[in-house]
N, C-alpha and C positions, 0 to 999 in steps of 0.2 A: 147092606146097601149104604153109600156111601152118603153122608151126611151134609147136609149147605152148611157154612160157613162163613163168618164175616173174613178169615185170613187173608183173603187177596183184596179187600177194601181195607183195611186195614195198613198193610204192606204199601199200597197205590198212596192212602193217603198222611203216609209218613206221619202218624201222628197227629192230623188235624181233625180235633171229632168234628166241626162243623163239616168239614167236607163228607168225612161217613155218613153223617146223619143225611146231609143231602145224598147223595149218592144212592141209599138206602131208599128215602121218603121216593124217587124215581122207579128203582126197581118195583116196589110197593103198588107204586102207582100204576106202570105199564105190563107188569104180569100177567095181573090180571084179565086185563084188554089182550095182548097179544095172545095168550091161552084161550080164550073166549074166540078168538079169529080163525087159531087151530081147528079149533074142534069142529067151527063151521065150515071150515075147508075141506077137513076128512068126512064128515057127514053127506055135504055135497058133492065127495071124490074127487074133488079139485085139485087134484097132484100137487098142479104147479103153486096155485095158490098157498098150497098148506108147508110145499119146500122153504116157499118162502117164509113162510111164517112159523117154520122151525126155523131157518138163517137167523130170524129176529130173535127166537127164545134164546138159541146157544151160547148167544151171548151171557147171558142174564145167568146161564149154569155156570157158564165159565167164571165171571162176576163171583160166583155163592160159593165159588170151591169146589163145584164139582167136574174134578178132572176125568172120571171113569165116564159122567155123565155126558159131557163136551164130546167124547169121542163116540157115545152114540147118536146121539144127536148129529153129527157129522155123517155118518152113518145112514141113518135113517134121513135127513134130506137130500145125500144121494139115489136113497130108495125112494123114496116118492118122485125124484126126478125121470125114476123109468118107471113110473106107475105102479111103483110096489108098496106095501103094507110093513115088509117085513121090518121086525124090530121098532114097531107099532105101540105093543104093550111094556115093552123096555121104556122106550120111552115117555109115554101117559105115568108110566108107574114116577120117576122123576117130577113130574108136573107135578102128580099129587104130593109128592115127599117137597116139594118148595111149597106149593098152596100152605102144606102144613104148618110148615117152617115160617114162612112170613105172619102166619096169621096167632102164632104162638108166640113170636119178637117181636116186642116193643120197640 
C-alpha cells in the first residue's frame, strides 16, 4: 500500500517550511472532522452526503501523496453517487493508513 508523503507539500511549497508546517497544521486539523462526517454519512446510507464528503477527503490524499489513493477515492465517490458501496473498504483501508500517518508526524 502506497504510503502518505510530505512530497507534494514539499514541491507546492518551494521550500518554505513555514508554509509546510501551515499547510500540514490544516490537514491535521480538518481530517479528522471530514473522516468523522464520512463515516456518519455511510452509517446513515447517505450516498450523497458521504460523495460529498469523499470530494472533501480526496483532496487531502492527493495533498499526502497518494496518487493510487486519489484515483480510488475518485472511484468510489462516483459509486456512492449511484448508491453503491463498492470500493468501500479500499477506501476506509486509506483513511486508516493517513489516521496513522498524521498521528505518528510531528
Amino acid at each position: 500500500m502506497e504510503q502518505p508523503n510530505l512530497s507534494f507539500i514539499t514541491k507546492l511549497s518551494n521550500g518554505d517550511k513555514v508554509f509546510e508546517e501551515k499547510i500540514f497544521k490544516v490537514i491535521r486539523k480538518e481530517f479528522p472532522e471530514e473522516k468523522e462526517k464520512y463515516f456518519l454519512s455511510i452509517k446513515s446510507k447517505n450516498y450523497t452526503k458521504a460523495a460529498e464528503d469523499v470530494h472533501k477527503l480526496k483532496h487531502k490524499i492527493s495533498i499526502l501523496g497518494l496518487e493510487k489513493g486519489y484515483d480510488v477515492a475518485e472511484k468510489y465517490e462516483d459509486n456512492l453517487k449511484e448508491s453503491s458501496e463498492v470500493l468501500k473498504e479500499e477506501f476506509e483501508n486509506i483513511l486508516t493508513n493517513i489516521t496513522t500517518y498524521l498521528a505518528e508526524t510531528l
